[in-house]
mmCIF file of the C-alpha atoms, coordinates in Angstrom:
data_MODEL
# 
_entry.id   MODEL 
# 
loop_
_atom_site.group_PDB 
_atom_site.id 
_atom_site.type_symbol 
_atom_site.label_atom_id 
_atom_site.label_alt_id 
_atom_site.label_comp_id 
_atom_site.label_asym_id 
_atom_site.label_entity_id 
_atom_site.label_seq_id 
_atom_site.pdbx_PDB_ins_code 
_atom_site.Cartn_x 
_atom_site.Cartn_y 
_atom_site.Cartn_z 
_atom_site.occupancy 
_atom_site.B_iso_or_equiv 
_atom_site.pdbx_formal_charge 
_atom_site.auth_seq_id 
_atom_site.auth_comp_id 
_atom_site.auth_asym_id 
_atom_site.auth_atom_id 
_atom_site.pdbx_PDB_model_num 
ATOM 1  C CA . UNK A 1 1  ? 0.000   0.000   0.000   1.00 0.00 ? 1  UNK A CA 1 
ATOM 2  C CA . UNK A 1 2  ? 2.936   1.985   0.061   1.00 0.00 ? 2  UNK A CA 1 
ATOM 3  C CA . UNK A 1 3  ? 2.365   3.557   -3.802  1.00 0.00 ? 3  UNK A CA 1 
ATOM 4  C CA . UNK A 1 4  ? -1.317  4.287   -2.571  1.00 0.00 ? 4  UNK A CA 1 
ATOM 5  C CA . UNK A 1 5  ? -2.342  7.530   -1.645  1.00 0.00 ? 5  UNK A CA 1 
ATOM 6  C CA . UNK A 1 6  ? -5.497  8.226   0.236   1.00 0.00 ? 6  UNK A CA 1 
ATOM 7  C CA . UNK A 1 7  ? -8.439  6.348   -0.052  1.00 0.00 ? 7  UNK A CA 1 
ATOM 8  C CA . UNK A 1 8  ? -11.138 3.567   1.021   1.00 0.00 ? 8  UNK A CA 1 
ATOM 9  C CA . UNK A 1 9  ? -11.503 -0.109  0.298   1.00 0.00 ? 9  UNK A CA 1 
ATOM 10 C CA . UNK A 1 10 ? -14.854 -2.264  -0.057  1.00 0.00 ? 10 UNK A CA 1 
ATOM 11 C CA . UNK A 1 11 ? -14.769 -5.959  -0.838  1.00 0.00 ? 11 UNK A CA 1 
ATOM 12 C CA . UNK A 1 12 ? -18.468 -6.969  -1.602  1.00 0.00 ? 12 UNK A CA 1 
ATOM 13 C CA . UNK A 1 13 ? -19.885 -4.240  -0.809  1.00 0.00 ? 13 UNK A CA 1 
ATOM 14 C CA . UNK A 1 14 ? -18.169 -4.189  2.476   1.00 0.00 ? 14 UNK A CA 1 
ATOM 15 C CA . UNK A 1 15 ? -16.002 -1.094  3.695   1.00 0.00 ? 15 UNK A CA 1 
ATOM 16 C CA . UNK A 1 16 ? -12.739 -2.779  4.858   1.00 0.00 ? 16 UNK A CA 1 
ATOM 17 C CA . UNK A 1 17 ? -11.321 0.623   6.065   1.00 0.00 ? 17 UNK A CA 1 
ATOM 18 C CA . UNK A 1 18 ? -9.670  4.220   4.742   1.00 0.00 ? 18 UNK A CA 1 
ATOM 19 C CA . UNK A 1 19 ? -5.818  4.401   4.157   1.00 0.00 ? 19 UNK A CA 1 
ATOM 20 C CA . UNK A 1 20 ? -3.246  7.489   3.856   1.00 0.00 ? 20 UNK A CA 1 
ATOM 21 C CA . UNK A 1 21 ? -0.009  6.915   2.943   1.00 0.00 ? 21 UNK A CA 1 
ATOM 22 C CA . UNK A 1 22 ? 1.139   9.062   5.579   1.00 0.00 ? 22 UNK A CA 1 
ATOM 23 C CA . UNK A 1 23 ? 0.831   5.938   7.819   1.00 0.00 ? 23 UNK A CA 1 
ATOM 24 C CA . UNK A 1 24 ? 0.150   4.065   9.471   1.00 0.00 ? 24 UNK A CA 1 
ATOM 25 C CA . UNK A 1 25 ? -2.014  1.394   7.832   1.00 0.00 ? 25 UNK A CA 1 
ATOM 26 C CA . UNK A 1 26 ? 0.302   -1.194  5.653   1.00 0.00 ? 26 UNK A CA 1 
ATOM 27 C CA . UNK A 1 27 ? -2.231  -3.950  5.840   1.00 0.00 ? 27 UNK A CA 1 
ATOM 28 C CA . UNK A 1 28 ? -5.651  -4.239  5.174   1.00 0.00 ? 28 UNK A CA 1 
ATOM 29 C CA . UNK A 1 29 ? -7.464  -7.479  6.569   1.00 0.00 ? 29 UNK A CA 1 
ATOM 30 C CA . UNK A 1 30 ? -10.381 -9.046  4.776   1.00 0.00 ? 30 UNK A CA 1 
ATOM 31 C CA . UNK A 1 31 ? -12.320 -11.102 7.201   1.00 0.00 ? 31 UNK A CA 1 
ATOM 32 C CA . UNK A 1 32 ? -12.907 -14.364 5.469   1.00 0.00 ? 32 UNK A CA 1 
ATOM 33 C CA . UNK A 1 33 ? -16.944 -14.274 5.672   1.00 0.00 ? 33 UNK A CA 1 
ATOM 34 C CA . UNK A 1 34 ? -16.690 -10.984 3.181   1.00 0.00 ? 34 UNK A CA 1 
ATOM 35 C CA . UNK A 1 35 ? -15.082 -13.687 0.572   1.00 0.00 ? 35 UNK A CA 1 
ATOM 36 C CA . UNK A 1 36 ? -17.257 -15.836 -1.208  1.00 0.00 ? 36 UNK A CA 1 
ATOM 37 C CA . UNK A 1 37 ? -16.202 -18.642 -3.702  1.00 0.00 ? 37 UNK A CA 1 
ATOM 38 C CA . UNK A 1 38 ? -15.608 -17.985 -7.070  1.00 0.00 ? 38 UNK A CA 1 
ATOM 39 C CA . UNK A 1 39 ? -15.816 -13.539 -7.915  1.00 0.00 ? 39 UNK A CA 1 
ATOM 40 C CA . UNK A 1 40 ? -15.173 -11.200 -5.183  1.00 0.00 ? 40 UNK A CA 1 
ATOM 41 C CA . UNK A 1 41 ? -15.373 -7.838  -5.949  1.00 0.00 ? 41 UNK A CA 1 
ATOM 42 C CA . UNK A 1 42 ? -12.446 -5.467  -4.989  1.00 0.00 ? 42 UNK A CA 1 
ATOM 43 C CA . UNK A 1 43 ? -13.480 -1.789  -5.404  1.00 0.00 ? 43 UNK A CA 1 
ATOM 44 C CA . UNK A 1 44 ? -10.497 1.009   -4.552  1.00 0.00 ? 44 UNK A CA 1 
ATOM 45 C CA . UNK A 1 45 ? -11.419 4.695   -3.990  1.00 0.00 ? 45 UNK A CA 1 
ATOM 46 C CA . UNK A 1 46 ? -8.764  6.622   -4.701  1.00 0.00 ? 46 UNK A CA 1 
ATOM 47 C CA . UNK A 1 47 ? -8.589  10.175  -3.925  1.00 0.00 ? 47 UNK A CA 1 
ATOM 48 C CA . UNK A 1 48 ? -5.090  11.394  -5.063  1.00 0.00 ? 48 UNK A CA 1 
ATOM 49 C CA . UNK A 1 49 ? -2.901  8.536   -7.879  1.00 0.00 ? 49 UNK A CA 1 
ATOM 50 C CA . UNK A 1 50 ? -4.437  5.692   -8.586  1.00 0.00 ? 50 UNK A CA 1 
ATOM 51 C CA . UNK A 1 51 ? -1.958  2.194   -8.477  1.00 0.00 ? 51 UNK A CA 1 
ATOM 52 C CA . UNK A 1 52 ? -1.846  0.421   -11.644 1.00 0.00 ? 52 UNK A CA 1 
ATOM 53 C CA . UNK A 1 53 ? -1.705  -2.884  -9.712  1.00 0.00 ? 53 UNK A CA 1 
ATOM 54 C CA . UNK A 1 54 ? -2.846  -4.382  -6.798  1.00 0.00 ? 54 UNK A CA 1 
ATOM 55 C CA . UNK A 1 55 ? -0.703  -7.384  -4.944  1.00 0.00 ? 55 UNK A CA 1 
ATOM 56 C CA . UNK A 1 56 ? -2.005  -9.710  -2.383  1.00 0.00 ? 56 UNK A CA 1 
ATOM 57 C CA . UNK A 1 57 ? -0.167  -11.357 0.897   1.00 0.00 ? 57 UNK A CA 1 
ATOM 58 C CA . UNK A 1 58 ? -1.496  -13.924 3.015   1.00 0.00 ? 58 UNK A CA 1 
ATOM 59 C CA . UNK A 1 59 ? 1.323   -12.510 5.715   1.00 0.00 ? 59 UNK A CA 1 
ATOM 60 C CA . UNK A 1 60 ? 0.970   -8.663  7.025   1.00 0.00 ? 60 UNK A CA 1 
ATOM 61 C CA . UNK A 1 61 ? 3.165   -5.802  6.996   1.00 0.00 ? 61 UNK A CA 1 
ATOM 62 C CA . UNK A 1 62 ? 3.273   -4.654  10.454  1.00 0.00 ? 62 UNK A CA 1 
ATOM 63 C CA . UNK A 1 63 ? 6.676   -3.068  10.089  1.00 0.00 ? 63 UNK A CA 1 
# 
């Protein structure tokens, strides 16, 4: 999330959270009831530069 700027994140329809990258979110966590099998929808609102890819961890950054 480090290229992100400032924004939210829904999966599903769900709001997982905002981020900044001012800090100090590095991680988002998706709890696994939001997934569902097969599509999940991923939408990013971003206010400031958009990210032209996403990457996924099943570790987080905490550091």
């Amino acid at each position: 999330m480090s290229s992100w700027g400032k924004g939210n994140v829904f999966v599903n329809g769900f709001n997982i959270g905002r981020y900044f990258n001012a800090g100090p979110t590095k991680t988002m966590y998706i709890p696994a009831p939001l997934l569902t099998s097969g599509s999940n929808e991923i939408v990013v609102f971003e206010l400031f530069a958009a990210a032209s890819e996403l990457r996924f961890s099943d570790v987080p950054i905490l550091g």
